[in-house]
C-alpha angles and dihedrals in degrees: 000000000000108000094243091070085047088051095049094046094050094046087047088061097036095051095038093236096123096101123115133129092274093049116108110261099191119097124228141228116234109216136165130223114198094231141203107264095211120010087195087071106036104139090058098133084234113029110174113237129200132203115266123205117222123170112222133187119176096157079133101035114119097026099105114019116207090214148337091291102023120070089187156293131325114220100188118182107216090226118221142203111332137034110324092226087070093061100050097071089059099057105069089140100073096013103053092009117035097031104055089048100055098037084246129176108224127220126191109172115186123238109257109254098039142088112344085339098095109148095182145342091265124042106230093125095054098106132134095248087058097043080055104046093045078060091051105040092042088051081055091060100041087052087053098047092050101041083243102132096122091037112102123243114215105192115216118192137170118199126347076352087059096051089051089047091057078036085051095051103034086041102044101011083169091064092049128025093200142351138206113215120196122196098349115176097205101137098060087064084063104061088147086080098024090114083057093058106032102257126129130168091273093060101098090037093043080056101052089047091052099051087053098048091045080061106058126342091228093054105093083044090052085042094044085043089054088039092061091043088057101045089056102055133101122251093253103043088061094042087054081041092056097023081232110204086224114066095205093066090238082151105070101069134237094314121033087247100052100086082053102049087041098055083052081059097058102039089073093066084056099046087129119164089231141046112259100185125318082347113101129214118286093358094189094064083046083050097054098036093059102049090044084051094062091034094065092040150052091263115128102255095197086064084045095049084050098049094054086048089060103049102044089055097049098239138174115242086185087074149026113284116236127229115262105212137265084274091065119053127039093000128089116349097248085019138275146206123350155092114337138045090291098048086047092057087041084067095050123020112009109033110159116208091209128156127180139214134167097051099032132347118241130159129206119227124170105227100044096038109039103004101054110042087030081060100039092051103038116359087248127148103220119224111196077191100060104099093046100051092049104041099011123251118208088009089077087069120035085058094262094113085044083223100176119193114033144139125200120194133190148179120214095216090052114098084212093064086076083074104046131101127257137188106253079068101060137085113274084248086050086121088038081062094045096245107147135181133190125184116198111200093204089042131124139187103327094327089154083068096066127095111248132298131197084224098056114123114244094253097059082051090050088049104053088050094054085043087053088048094052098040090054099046087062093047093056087046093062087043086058092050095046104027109119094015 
Protein backbone atom coordinates (compact mmCIF):
# COMPACT_ATOMS: atom_id res chain seq x y z
CA UNK A 1 0.00 0.00 0.00
CA UNK A 2 1.62 3.25 -0.96
CA UNK A 3 2.97 4.93 2.33
CA UNK A 4 0.50 8.24 1.96
CA UNK A 5 -2.53 6.16 2.69
CA UNK A 6 -0.35 4.72 5.76
CA UNK A 7 0.28 7.90 6.65
CA UNK A 8 -3.25 9.00 6.50
CA UNK A 9 -4.47 6.06 8.34
CA UNK A 10 -1.88 6.44 11.18
CA UNK A 11 -2.48 10.48 11.58
CA UNK A 12 -6.39 9.67 11.56
CA UNK A 13 -5.79 7.48 14.79
CA UNK A 14 -3.07 9.75 16.43
CA UNK A 15 -5.05 12.89 16.11
CA UNK A 16 -8.31 11.29 16.88
CA UNK A 17 -9.86 12.47 13.70
CA UNK A 18 -10.80 9.10 12.46
CA UNK A 19 -14.46 9.33 13.48
CA UNK A 20 -17.34 9.37 10.91
CA UNK A 21 -20.65 7.33 10.56
CA UNK A 22 -18.95 4.67 8.80
CA UNK A 23 -15.99 4.48 11.56
CA UNK A 24 -16.01 1.26 13.91
CA UNK A 25 -17.62 2.11 17.31
CA UNK A 26 -16.69 -1.04 19.21
CA UNK A 27 -13.68 -1.00 21.36
CA UNK A 28 -10.89 -3.80 21.31
CA UNK A 29 -9.01 -5.86 23.49
CA UNK A 30 -4.89 -5.70 23.03
CA UNK A 31 -3.62 -8.70 23.56
CA UNK A 32 0.16 -10.65 22.82
CA UNK A 33 0.90 -14.18 21.50
CA UNK A 34 4.22 -15.30 22.16
CA UNK A 35 4.91 -16.31 18.52
CA UNK A 36 7.25 -18.70 16.42
CA UNK A 37 10.38 -16.46 15.14
CA UNK A 38 10.90 -18.42 11.90
CA UNK A 39 8.35 -20.96 10.83
CA UNK A 40 10.91 -22.25 8.41
CA UNK A 41 12.70 -23.55 11.31
CA UNK A 42 10.47 -24.51 13.33
CA UNK A 43 11.84 -27.82 14.73
CA UNK A 44 14.96 -25.97 15.99
CA UNK A 45 15.03 -27.60 19.92
CA UNK A 46 15.07 -23.80 21.04
CA UNK A 47 13.37 -21.50 18.58
CA UNK A 48 13.21 -18.04 19.97
CA UNK A 49 10.01 -16.82 20.12
CA UNK A 50 8.63 -12.69 20.41
CA UNK A 51 5.89 -11.40 21.50
CA UNK A 52 3.09 -10.74 18.70
CA UNK A 53 0.18 -7.93 19.09
CA UNK A 54 -3.17 -8.85 18.05
CA UNK A 55 -6.30 -6.62 18.78
CA UNK A 56 -9.56 -8.91 19.98
CA UNK A 57 -13.51 -7.98 20.72
CA UNK A 58 -15.92 -10.80 21.57
CA UNK A 59 -18.40 -8.65 23.34
CA UNK A 60 -20.77 -10.74 21.03
CA UNK A 61 -19.00 -14.04 21.02
CA UNK A 62 -21.21 -17.06 22.51
CA UNK A 63 -24.89 -15.49 21.66
CA UNK A 64 -25.74 -17.60 18.80
CA UNK A 65 -23.86 -20.59 18.61
CA UNK A 66 -23.48 -21.89 15.54
CA UNK A 67 -23.57 -25.52 17.09
CA UNK A 68 -23.04 -27.86 20.36
CA UNK A 69 -19.11 -27.28 20.26
CA UNK A 70 -18.89 -24.20 18.47
CA UNK A 71 -20.16 -20.69 20.26
CA UNK A 72 -19.61 -18.90 16.93
CA UNK A 73 -17.76 -17.65 14.32
CA UNK A 74 -14.56 -16.17 14.25
CA UNK A 75 -14.24 -12.75 11.51
CA UNK A 76 -10.24 -12.12 11.68
CA UNK A 77 -8.73 -9.03 9.60
CA UNK A 78 -5.00 -10.26 8.12
CA UNK A 79 -3.57 -7.14 9.19
CA UNK A 80 -0.98 -5.36 6.80
CA UNK A 81 1.71 -3.01 6.79
CA UNK A 82 1.34 -0.57 9.54
CA UNK A 83 0.01 -0.60 13.12
CA UNK A 84 -2.84 -2.76 13.38
CA UNK A 85 -4.95 0.05 15.49
CA UNK A 86 -5.15 2.03 12.31
CA UNK A 87 -6.93 -0.60 10.59
CA UNK A 88 -9.68 -1.32 13.17
CA UNK A 89 -11.78 2.10 12.63
CA UNK A 90 -12.25 1.09 8.66
CA UNK A 91 -13.83 -2.14 9.09
CA UNK A 92 -17.37 -1.33 10.51
CA UNK A 93 -18.79 -4.07 8.31
CA UNK A 94 -17.52 -7.14 10.13
CA UNK A 95 -16.47 -5.37 13.26
CA UNK A 96 -20.13 -3.11 14.38
CA UNK A 97 -22.25 -4.96 11.67
CA UNK A 98 -21.36 -8.84 10.96
CA UNK A 99 -20.30 -9.61 14.22
CA UNK A 100 -22.94 -8.68 16.19
CA UNK A 101 -25.16 -10.42 13.97
CA UNK A 102 -23.66 -13.56 13.99
CA UNK A 103 -22.71 -13.63 17.35
CA UNK A 104 -19.42 -13.57 16.03
CA UNK A 105 -15.57 -13.33 18.17
CA UNK A 106 -13.27 -10.73 16.26
CA UNK A 107 -9.35 -11.05 15.57
CA UNK A 108 -6.93 -8.14 14.21
CA UNK A 109 -3.13 -9.44 14.36
CA UNK A 110 -0.91 -7.21 13.62
CA UNK A 111 1.87 -7.72 10.44
CA UNK A 112 5.25 -8.62 11.90
CA UNK A 113 7.51 -5.65 11.63
CA UNK A 114 4.98 -2.94 12.43
CA UNK A 115 3.71 -1.37 14.86
CA UNK A 116 4.44 -3.36 18.66
CA UNK A 117 5.00 -6.51 16.53
CA UNK A 118 8.91 -6.29 16.20
CA UNK A 119 10.27 -9.75 16.03
CA UNK A 120 13.90 -8.65 15.88
CA UNK A 121 16.42 -5.54 15.14
CA UNK A 122 16.90 -6.87 10.97
CA UNK A 123 14.33 -7.95 9.06
CA UNK A 124 15.34 -10.89 7.74
CA UNK A 125 12.13 -12.88 9.15
CA UNK A 126 9.67 -10.61 7.63
CA UNK A 127 8.51 -12.78 4.97
CA UNK A 128 5.27 -13.55 3.81
CA UNK A 129 5.36 -17.25 5.04
CA UNK A 130 5.90 -16.07 8.08
CA UNK A 131 3.22 -13.06 7.94
CA UNK A 132 0.69 -16.36 6.99
CA UNK A 133 1.59 -18.87 9.38
CA UNK A 134 1.56 -16.33 12.32
CA UNK A 135 -1.84 -16.14 11.10
CA UNK A 136 -2.11 -19.41 11.23
CA UNK A 137 -0.41 -20.34 14.32
CA UNK A 138 -2.01 -17.27 16.27
CA UNK A 139 -5.63 -18.46 14.89
CA UNK A 140 -4.42 -22.01 16.69
CA UNK A 141 -4.11 -20.12 20.34
CA UNK A 142 -7.22 -17.90 20.22
CA UNK A 143 -9.40 -21.39 19.30
CA UNK A 144 -7.96 -22.80 22.18
CA UNK A 145 -8.51 -20.11 24.38
CA UNK A 146 -11.82 -19.87 23.49
CA UNK A 147 -12.76 -23.33 23.31
CA UNK A 148 -13.32 -22.52 19.74
CA UNK A 149 -11.40 -25.54 17.86
CA UNK A 150 -14.41 -26.81 15.96
CA UNK A 151 -15.77 -22.97 15.37
CA UNK A 152 -14.90 -21.53 11.28
CA UNK A 153 -12.56 -18.48 10.57
CA UNK A 154 -13.67 -16.34 7.50
CA UNK A 155 -10.35 -13.74 6.70
CA UNK A 156 -11.21 -10.44 5.59
CA UNK A 157 -8.43 -8.24 4.21
CA UNK A 158 -8.18 -4.82 2.31
CA UNK A 159 -4.94 -4.05 0.42
CA UNK A 160 -1.76 -5.89 0.73
CA UNK A 161 -3.92 -7.34 3.51
CA UNK A 162 -6.25 -8.30 0.93
CA UNK A 163 -3.71 -10.02 -1.24
CA UNK A 164 -2.44 -12.26 2.19
CA UNK A 165 -6.07 -12.96 2.98
CA UNK A 166 -6.71 -14.90 -1.17
CA UNK A 167 -2.83 -16.08 -0.25
CA UNK A 168 -4.49 -17.34 3.39
CA UNK A 169 -7.15 -19.23 1.90
CA UNK A 170 -5.47 -20.62 -1.37
CA UNK A 171 -2.63 -21.18 0.62
CA UNK A 172 -4.34 -22.85 4.17
CA UNK A 173 -7.77 -23.48 3.10
CA UNK A 174 -8.00 -25.58 6.67
CA UNK A 175 -7.36 -22.11 8.83
CA UNK A 176 -10.03 -20.27 6.88
CA UNK A 177 -12.77 -21.61 5.21
CA UNK A 178 -13.26 -18.50 3.05
CA UNK A 179 -11.93 -14.50 2.61
CA UNK A 180 -13.19 -11.38 1.27
CA UNK A 181 -10.77 -9.50 -0.18
CA UNK A 182 -11.34 -6.13 -0.85
CA UNK A 183 -9.21 -4.21 -3.15
CA UNK A 184 -6.37 -6.83 -3.56
CA UNK A 185 -3.68 -5.92 -5.99
CA UNK A 186 -2.62 -9.33 -6.74
CA UNK A 187 -2.26 -9.18 -10.27
CA UNK A 188 0.22 -6.59 -10.39
CA UNK A 189 2.60 -9.06 -8.54
CA UNK A 190 2.20 -11.22 -11.77
CA UNK A 191 3.73 -8.75 -14.82
CA UNK A 192 4.80 -11.43 -16.31
CA UNK A 193 1.17 -11.86 -17.57
CA UNK A 194 0.15 -8.50 -17.33
CA UNK A 195 -0.24 -8.35 -21.62
CA UNK A 196 -2.74 -11.44 -21.02
CA UNK A 197 -4.96 -9.42 -18.71
CA UNK A 198 -4.82 -6.23 -19.85
CA UNK A 199 -2.76 -4.77 -17.67
CA UNK A 200 0.76 -2.36 -18.65
CA UNK A 201 2.88 -0.13 -16.44
CA UNK A 202 0.55 2.86 -17.04
CA UNK A 203 -2.32 1.14 -15.66
CA UNK A 204 -2.38 2.67 -11.84
CA UNK A 205 -1.22 6.30 -13.28
CA UNK A 206 -3.82 6.11 -16.46
CA UNK A 207 -6.46 5.59 -13.34
CA UNK A 208 -5.58 8.48 -11.21
CA UNK A 209 -5.66 10.76 -14.36
CA UNK A 210 -8.56 9.70 -15.09
CA UNK A 211 -10.15 10.23 -11.88
CA UNK A 212 -8.86 13.99 -12.10
CA UNK A 213 -10.03 14.75 -15.82
CA UNK A 214 -13.70 12.97 -15.08
CA UNK A 215 -13.81 15.73 -12.62
CA UNK A 216 -13.41 18.70 -14.48
CA UNK A 217 -12.07 18.97 -17.93
CA UNK A 218 -9.64 21.94 -16.85
CA UNK A 219 -8.06 19.91 -13.94
CA UNK A 220 -5.04 18.27 -15.42
CA UNK A 221 -4.50 21.68 -16.94
CA UNK A 222 -4.88 23.37 -13.32
CA UNK A 223 -2.49 20.14 -11.96
CA UNK A 224 0.04 20.40 -14.94
CA UNK A 225 -0.18 24.85 -14.23
CA UNK A 226 0.77 24.22 -10.46
CA UNK A 227 3.19 21.58 -11.64
CA UNK A 228 5.29 24.28 -13.76
CA UNK A 229 5.05 26.88 -10.80
CA UNK A 230 6.51 24.53 -8.77
CA UNK A 231 9.07 23.43 -10.80
CA UNK A 232 10.21 26.80 -11.05
CA UNK A 233 10.60 27.76 -7.51
CA UNK A 234 13.30 28.02 -5.50
CA UNK A 235 14.02 25.36 -2.39
CA UNK A 236 13.23 27.60 -0.01
CA UNK A 237 10.45 29.07 -1.24
CA UNK A 238 8.85 25.77 -1.17
CA UNK A 239 10.19 24.88 2.05
CA UNK A 240 8.56 28.35 3.44
CA UNK A 241 5.73 27.23 1.23
CA UNK A 242 5.42 23.48 3.29
CA UNK A 243 6.82 24.48 6.10
CA UNK A 244 8.95 21.34 5.46
CA UNK A 245 10.57 19.96 9.04
CA UNK A 246 13.87 19.54 7.04
CA UNK A 247 15.43 23.01 5.79
CA UNK A 248 17.27 21.50 2.97
CA UNK A 249 13.94 20.51 1.06
CA UNK A 250 14.93 17.06 1.07
CA UNK A 251 11.05 16.51 1.07
CA UNK A 252 10.12 17.38 -1.69
CA UNK A 253 11.68 14.48 -3.95
CA UNK A 254 13.81 14.46 -6.59
CA UNK A 255 11.88 17.48 -8.53
CA UNK A 256 10.18 20.27 -6.62
CA UNK A 257 6.97 18.97 -7.91
CA UNK A 258 7.25 15.50 -6.94
CA UNK A 259 5.75 15.76 -2.92
CA UNK A 260 2.68 17.51 -4.74
CA UNK A 261 1.93 15.07 -7.61
CA UNK A 262 2.50 12.39 -5.25
CA UNK A 263 -0.06 13.52 -2.57
CA UNK A 264 -2.82 13.59 -6.03
CA UNK A 265 -1.79 9.83 -6.16
CA UNK A 266 -2.76 9.07 -3.23
CA UNK A 267 -5.89 10.99 -2.93
CA UNK A 268 -7.53 8.50 -5.29
CA UNK A 269 -7.23 5.73 -2.86
CA UNK A 270 -9.32 8.27 -0.36
CA UNK A 271 -12.09 9.41 -2.82
CA UNK A 272 -14.57 8.47 -0.15
CA UNK A 273 -18.53 9.88 -0.43
CA UNK A 274 -18.28 10.96 2.66
CA UNK A 275 -15.65 13.08 5.20
CA UNK A 276 -13.75 10.82 7.42
CA UNK A 277 -11.85 13.40 9.57
CA UNK A 278 -10.30 16.38 8.33
CA UNK A 279 -10.88 14.68 5.01
CA UNK A 280 -13.82 15.99 3.20
CA UNK A 281 -16.12 14.22 1.05
CA UNK A 282 -14.86 13.15 -2.62
CA UNK A 283 -11.56 14.76 -2.14
CA UNK A 284 -10.63 14.37 -5.30
CA UNK A 285 -13.69 16.86 -6.79
CA UNK A 286 -12.37 19.50 -3.51
CA UNK A 287 -8.99 18.85 -4.95
CA UNK A 288 -9.73 19.85 -8.31
CA UNK A 289 -11.90 22.51 -7.53
CA UNK A 290 -9.59 24.09 -5.80
CA UNK A 291 -6.65 24.01 -8.15
CA UNK A 292 -9.07 24.99 -11.22
CA UNK A 293 -10.17 27.79 -8.91
CA UNK A 294 -6.77 29.35 -8.79
CA UNK A 295 -6.09 28.37 -12.29
CA UNK A 296 -8.97 30.73 -13.82
CA UNK A 297 -8.16 33.41 -11.46
CA UNK A 298 -5.82 35.55 -10.00
CA UNK A 299 -5.49 33.32 -7.13
CA UNK A 300 -1.83 32.30 -6.26
CA UNK A 301 -1.70 28.52 -7.62
CA UNK A 302 1.36 27.58 -5.70
CA UNK A 303 -0.85 28.24 -2.35
CA UNK A 304 -3.46 26.33 -4.15
CA UNK A 305 -1.28 23.59 -5.06
CA UNK A 306 -0.21 23.62 -0.94
CA UNK A 307 -3.27 23.68 0.30
CA UNK A 308 -4.48 20.43 -1.68
CA UNK A 309 -1.01 18.75 -0.39
CA UNK A 310 -1.98 19.23 2.62
CA UNK A 311 -4.93 18.07 2.64
CA UNK A 312 -4.54 14.91 0.79
CA UNK A 313 -1.93 13.93 3.11
CA UNK A 314 -3.61 14.60 5.95
CA UNK A 315 -1.14 17.18 7.42
CA UNK A 316 -0.97 19.48 10.29
CA UNK A 317 -0.74 22.91 9.48
CA UNK A 318 -0.41 23.44 12.72
CA UNK A 319 3.09 22.11 12.41
CA UNK A 320 6.20 21.47 10.22
CA UNK A 321 5.68 18.13 7.51
CA UNK A 322 7.78 15.88 7.74
CA UNK A 323 9.68 14.29 4.96
CA UNK A 324 8.37 11.25 3.85
CA UNK A 325 11.20 9.33 2.81
CA UNK A 326 13.25 8.59 -0.81
CA UNK A 327 10.43 5.67 -1.27
CA UNK A 328 7.81 8.12 -1.46
CA UNK A 329 8.10 10.97 -3.94
CA UNK A 330 9.39 10.80 -7.30
CA UNK A 331 10.11 7.05 -7.07
CA UNK A 332 7.81 4.20 -7.87
CA UNK A 333 3.99 5.13 -8.45
CA UNK A 334 2.48 3.23 -4.99
CA UNK A 335 6.23 3.40 -3.72
CA UNK A 336 8.86 1.71 -3.99
CA UNK A 337 12.62 0.66 -2.19
CA UNK A 338 13.77 2.13 0.26
CA UNK A 339 14.32 2.72 3.96
CA UNK A 340 11.63 1.16 6.23
CA UNK A 341 9.67 -2.21 6.55
CA UNK A 342 7.83 -1.43 3.32
CA UNK A 343 10.66 -0.48 1.31
CA UNK A 344 12.37 -3.67 2.71
CA UNK A 345 9.49 -5.98 1.41
CA UNK A 346 9.47 -3.64 -2.10
CA UNK A 347 12.89 -5.12 -2.63
CA UNK A 348 11.77 -8.79 -2.07
CA UNK A 349 8.73 -9.75 -2.31
CA UNK A 350 6.28 -6.77 -3.84
CA UNK A 351 8.07 -4.89 -6.07
CA UNK A 352 5.63 -2.96 -8.50
CA UNK A 353 7.08 -2.10 -12.20
CA UNK A 354 5.11 0.67 -12.41
CA UNK A 355 5.69 3.86 -14.59
CA UNK A 356 3.51 6.81 -14.79
CA UNK A 357 2.50 9.15 -17.12
CA UNK A 358 -0.68 12.13 -17.22
CA UNK A 359 0.13 13.77 -13.77
CA UNK A 360 3.76 13.28 -13.75
CA UNK A 361 6.15 11.09 -16.01
CA UNK A 362 8.15 8.46 -14.40
CA UNK A 363 9.86 5.20 -15.99
CA UNK A 364 10.63 2.35 -14.56
CA UNK A 365 13.66 1.03 -15.11
CA UNK A 366 15.08 -1.88 -13.21
CA UNK A 367 18.42 -0.90 -12.34
CA UNK A 368 17.76 2.77 -11.15
CA UNK A 369 14.63 2.07 -9.51
CA UNK A 370 14.93 -1.73 -7.49
CA UNK A 371 18.62 -2.77 -8.07
CA UNK A 372 20.26 0.01 -6.92
CA UNK A 373 18.61 1.29 -3.59
CA UNK A 374 17.56 -2.71 -2.83
CA UNK A 375 21.30 -3.09 -2.96
CA UNK A 376 22.26 -0.12 -1.28
CA UNK A 377 19.78 -0.92 1.77
CA UNK A 378 20.08 -4.43 2.14
CA UNK A 379 22.41 -6.14 -0.28
CA UNK A 380 19.24 -7.80 -1.80
CA UNK A 381 18.68 -8.79 -5.36
CA UNK A 382 14.67 -7.72 -6.00
CA UNK A 383 12.30 -10.22 -7.90
CA UNK A 384 9.18 -8.50 -9.08
CA UNK A 385 8.38 -12.20 -9.67
CA UNK A 386 8.66 -13.60 -5.99
CA UNK A 387 5.09 -13.75 -4.78
CA UNK A 388 3.98 -15.22 -7.66
CA UNK A 389 6.14 -17.72 -7.91
CA UNK A 390 5.61 -18.70 -4.30
CA UNK A 391 1.61 -18.32 -3.78
CA UNK A 392 0.45 -17.86 -7.76
CA UNK A 393 -0.78 -14.59 -9.20
CA UNK A 394 -3.11 -14.73 -12.03
CA UNK A 395 -3.36 -18.33 -11.47
CA UNK A 396 -5.52 -17.68 -8.65
CA UNK A 397 -7.93 -16.57 -10.98
CA UNK A 398 -8.19 -18.13 -14.19
CA UNK A 399 -8.90 -21.89 -11.86
CA UNK A 400 -5.20 -23.10 -12.16
CA UNK A 401 -4.47 -22.69 -8.51
CA UNK A 402 -8.61 -24.69 -7.91
CA UNK A 403 -9.09 -21.38 -4.73
CA UNK A 404 -12.50 -22.03 -3.71
CA UNK A 405 -14.30 -19.39 -1.60
CA UNK A 406 -13.41 -16.25 -2.29
CA UNK A 407 -14.60 -12.99 -2.75
CA UNK A 408 -12.67 -10.14 -4.67
CA UNK A 409 -13.76 -6.56 -4.37
CA UNK A 410 -12.87 -3.60 -6.06
CA UNK A 411 -13.40 0.35 -6.48
CA UNK A 412 -13.14 1.81 -9.63
CA UNK A 413 -11.43 5.15 -8.32
CA UNK A 414 -8.92 3.13 -6.55
CA UNK A 415 -5.02 2.69 -8.79
CA UNK A 416 -4.92 -0.54 -7.18
CA UNK A 417 -7.95 -1.71 -8.89
CA UNK A 418 -5.56 -2.15 -12.17
CA UNK A 419 -4.23 -5.30 -10.22
CA UNK A 420 -7.38 -7.02 -9.00
CA UNK A 421 -9.19 -10.00 -10.34
CA UNK A 422 -12.55 -10.01 -12.51
CA UNK A 423 -14.73 -12.33 -13.69
CA UNK A 424 -14.08 -12.58 -17.50
CA UNK A 425 -10.86 -14.04 -16.14
CA UNK A 426 -12.16 -16.89 -14.27
CA UNK A 427 -13.16 -20.56 -15.00
CA UNK A 428 -17.22 -20.95 -16.40
CA UNK A 429 -17.84 -22.89 -12.59
CA UNK A 430 -16.05 -19.68 -11.01
CA UNK A 431 -19.60 -19.12 -8.82
CA UNK A 432 -19.82 -23.40 -8.44
CA UNK A 433 -16.24 -22.78 -6.41
CA UNK A 434 -17.43 -20.16 -4.63
CA UNK A 435 -15.12 -17.54 -6.19
CA UNK A 436 -17.02 -14.39 -6.29
CA UNK A 437 -16.25 -10.69 -7.58
CA UNK A 438 -18.04 -7.48 -7.23
CA UNK A 439 -16.86 -3.79 -9.07
CA UNK A 440 -18.29 -0.75 -7.61
CA UNK A 441 -18.08 2.21 -10.13
CA UNK A 442 -18.24 4.93 -7.25
CA UNK A 443 -15.75 2.70 -5.15
CA UNK A 444 -12.20 3.55 -3.54
CA UNK A 445 -9.62 1.94 -1.92
CA UNK A 446 -11.59 -1.07 0.24
CA UNK A 447 -15.03 1.21 0.86
CA UNK A 448 -17.07 -2.10 1.17
CA UNK A 449 -15.06 -2.53 4.35
CA UNK A 450 -16.34 -0.03 5.91
CA UNK A 451 -19.18 -0.10 8.28
CA UNK A 452 -22.24 1.70 6.79
CA UNK A 453 -22.83 5.41 5.66
CA UNK A 454 -25.69 7.14 5.05
CA UNK A 455 -23.89 8.34 2.12
CA UNK A 456 -23.07 5.17 0.66
CA UNK A 457 -24.33 4.73 -2.98
CA UNK A 458 -26.52 2.42 -3.35
CA UNK A 459 -24.21 0.17 -5.02
CA UNK A 460 -21.65 -0.05 -2.15
CA UNK A 461 -25.07 -0.96 0.03
CA UNK A 462 -26.02 -3.68 -2.66
CA UNK A 463 -22.78 -4.89 -2.44
CA UNK A 464 -22.24 -5.49 1.32
CA UNK A 465 -25.55 -7.42 1.33
CA UNK A 466 -24.48 -9.81 -1.51
CA UNK A 467 -20.86 -10.00 0.52
CA UNK A 468 -23.01 -10.98 3.88
CA UNK A 469 -24.99 -13.70 1.63
CA UNK A 470 -22.20 -15.16 0.47
CA UNK A 471 -20.12 -15.06 3.81
CA UNK A 472 -22.86 -16.75 5.57
CA UNK A 473 -23.62 -19.56 2.99
CA UNK A 474 -20.11 -20.77 3.56
CA UNK A 475 -20.45 -20.55 7.40
CA UNK A 476 -23.63 -22.91 7.48
CA UNK A 477 -21.85 -25.05 5.28
CA UNK A 478 -19.42 -25.59 7.44
CA UNK A 479 -22.23 -25.95 10.21
CA UNK A 480 -23.77 -28.98 7.88
CA UNK A 481 -20.37 -30.72 7.60
CA UNK A 482 -19.54 -30.41 11.34
CA UNK A 483 -22.72 -30.27 12.94
CA UNK A 484 -23.06 -33.56 15.56
CA UNK A 485 -19.56 -34.29 15.49
Amino acid sequence: MIAWFIWFLCSSISTGVASDLSSTRSTYKTLYYNQTLDHTNTFHPNTPRWSHRYLLNDDHWGTKPLFSSCPGPILMYTGNEADITAFWSGNGFMIDYLAPKWGALVVFPEQRYYGESIPSSSMEYLTTQNVLEDFVELLDYVKKQYKAESCPVVAFGGSYGATLTTFLRSTYPFAVIGGLASSAPTGYYDPENWDTYGVSPYTFSDIVTKNYDAVDPQCLDAISAAREVMDESTVDELVRAYNLCDADGSGLGPKHSDLFLYSLEGLCQQNYPYAIGNMPAWPVTVACDTLVRAYNSDENILDAAVEVTYMALGADRDTCMPTIGPQGPGNIPGDGPGPGQWGYQSCTETLHKFSSRGIRNYSFDYTTSAYEPCMSNYHITPDPNALTSRYGGYSLVNGDADITNIIWSNGALDPWSGGGFYPQYAPKDAAKRGMHFFMLETGAHHLDLRGPHPNDPAEVTTVRQHEEKIIWEWIQEFVYSHEGV
